[in-house]
C-alpha positions in Angstrom: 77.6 150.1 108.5 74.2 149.0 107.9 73.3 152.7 106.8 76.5 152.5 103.9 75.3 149.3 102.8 71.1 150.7 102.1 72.6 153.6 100.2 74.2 151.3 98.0 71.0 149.7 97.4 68.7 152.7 97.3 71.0 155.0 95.6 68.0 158.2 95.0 67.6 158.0 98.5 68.3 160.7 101.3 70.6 160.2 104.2 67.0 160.8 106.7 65.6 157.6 104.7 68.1 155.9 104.3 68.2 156.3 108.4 65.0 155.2 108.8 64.7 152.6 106.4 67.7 151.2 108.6 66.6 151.3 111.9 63.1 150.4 110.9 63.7 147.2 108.5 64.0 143.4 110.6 66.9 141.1 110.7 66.7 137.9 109.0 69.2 135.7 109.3 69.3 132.6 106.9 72.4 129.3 107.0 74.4 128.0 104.5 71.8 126.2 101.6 68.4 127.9 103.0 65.8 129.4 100.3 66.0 133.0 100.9 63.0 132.8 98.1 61.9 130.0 95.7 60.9 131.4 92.4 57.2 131.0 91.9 56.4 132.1 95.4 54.9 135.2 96.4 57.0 137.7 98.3 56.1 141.0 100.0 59.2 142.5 100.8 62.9 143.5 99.4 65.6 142.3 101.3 69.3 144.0 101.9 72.3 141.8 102.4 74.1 142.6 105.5 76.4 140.1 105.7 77.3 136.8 103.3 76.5 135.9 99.6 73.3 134.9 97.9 73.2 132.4 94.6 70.5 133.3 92.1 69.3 130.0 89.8 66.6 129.2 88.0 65.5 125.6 87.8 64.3 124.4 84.4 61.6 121.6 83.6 64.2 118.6 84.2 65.3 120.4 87.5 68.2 121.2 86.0 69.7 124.4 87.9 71.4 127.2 86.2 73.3 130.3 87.8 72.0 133.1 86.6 74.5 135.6 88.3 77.4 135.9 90.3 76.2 135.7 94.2 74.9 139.0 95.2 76.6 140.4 98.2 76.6 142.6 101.0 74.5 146.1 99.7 72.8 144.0 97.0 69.1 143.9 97.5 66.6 140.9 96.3 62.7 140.9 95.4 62.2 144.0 93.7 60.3 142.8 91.2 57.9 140.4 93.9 57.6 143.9 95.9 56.6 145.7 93.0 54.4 143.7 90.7 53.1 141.1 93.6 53.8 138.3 90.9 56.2 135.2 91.9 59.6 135.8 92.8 61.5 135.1 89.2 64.7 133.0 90.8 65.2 131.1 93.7 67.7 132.5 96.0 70.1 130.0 98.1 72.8 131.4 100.7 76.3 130.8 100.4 77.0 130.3 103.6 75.6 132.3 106.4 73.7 135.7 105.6 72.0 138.3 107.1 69.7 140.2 105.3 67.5 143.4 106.4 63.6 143.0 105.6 61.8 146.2 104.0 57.8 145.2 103.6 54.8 147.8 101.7 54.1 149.4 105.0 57.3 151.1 105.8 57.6 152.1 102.8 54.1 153.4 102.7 54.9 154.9 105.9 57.7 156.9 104.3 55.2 158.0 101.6 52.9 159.1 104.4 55.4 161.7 105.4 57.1 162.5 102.3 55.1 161.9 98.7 58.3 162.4 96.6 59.6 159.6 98.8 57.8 156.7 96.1 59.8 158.5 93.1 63.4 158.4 94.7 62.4 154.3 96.3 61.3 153.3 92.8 64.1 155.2 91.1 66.6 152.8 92.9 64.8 150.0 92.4 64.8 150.2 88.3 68.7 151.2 88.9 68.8 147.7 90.4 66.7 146.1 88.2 68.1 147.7 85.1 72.1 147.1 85.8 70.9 143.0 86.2 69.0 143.1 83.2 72.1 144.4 81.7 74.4 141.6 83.4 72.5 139.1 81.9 72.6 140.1 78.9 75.9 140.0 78.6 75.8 136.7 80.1 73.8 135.4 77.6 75.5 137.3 74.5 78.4 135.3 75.2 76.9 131.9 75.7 76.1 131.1 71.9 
């Protein structure tokens, strides 16, 4: 199951990768309200959800939160953009309940790269497929909010 749910989020990848990116990646397992990420901080890894539902909201100046999504759910992965540009993460990320998440930091994804150079194409591929059907989400979001 766990291997079905990282070729959803890695879509350019092979099955071999996709295989090791499984076995190799740690559990993390996070209760109903904890921060999965609070926007602003610095993250070094991308995260899978296993099991459960994740809010995304951004909290403006007054503290006001807004939902910037529907909850991302089990296949959906989080801190791409943290993994790839080492800035802040842009959201903060709340459970829904209980989740599980796989954890996927630089090194074994350098340690793919190691064995395979084209490996850094097909990773970052997926991630802008992720990246790029959000950007499109919210867009439509906003389009229709005024």
């Amino acid at each position: 199951m766990i291997q079905a749910t990282f070729k959803r989020a890695f879509q350019k990848l092979n099955d071999k990768e996709i295989k090791v990116l499984a076995e190799k990646s740690r559990d993390l397992i996070f209760q109903d309200g904890a921060h999965l990420m609070v926007e602003g901080d610095e993250h070094h890894q991308i995260m899978v959800i296993i099991d459960g539902e994740v809010r995304v909201i951004r909290i403006n100046e007054i503290g006001k939160a807004t939902e910037l999504t529907t909850p991302l759910t089990v296949g959906d992965s989080v801190g791409e953009m943290s993994f790839v540009d080492h800035g802040g993460a842009s959201a903060t990320l709340i459970a829904k309940g209980d989740v599980v998440v796989q954890a996927i930091d630089h090194e074994l994804i350098q340690e793919l790269a190691n064995d395979d150079p084209t490996f850094l194409q097909r990773f970052y591929h997926s991630l802008l497929i992720t990246v790029i059907t959000r950007l499109r989400q919210l867009d439509i979001k906003i389009s229709y909010m005024g």
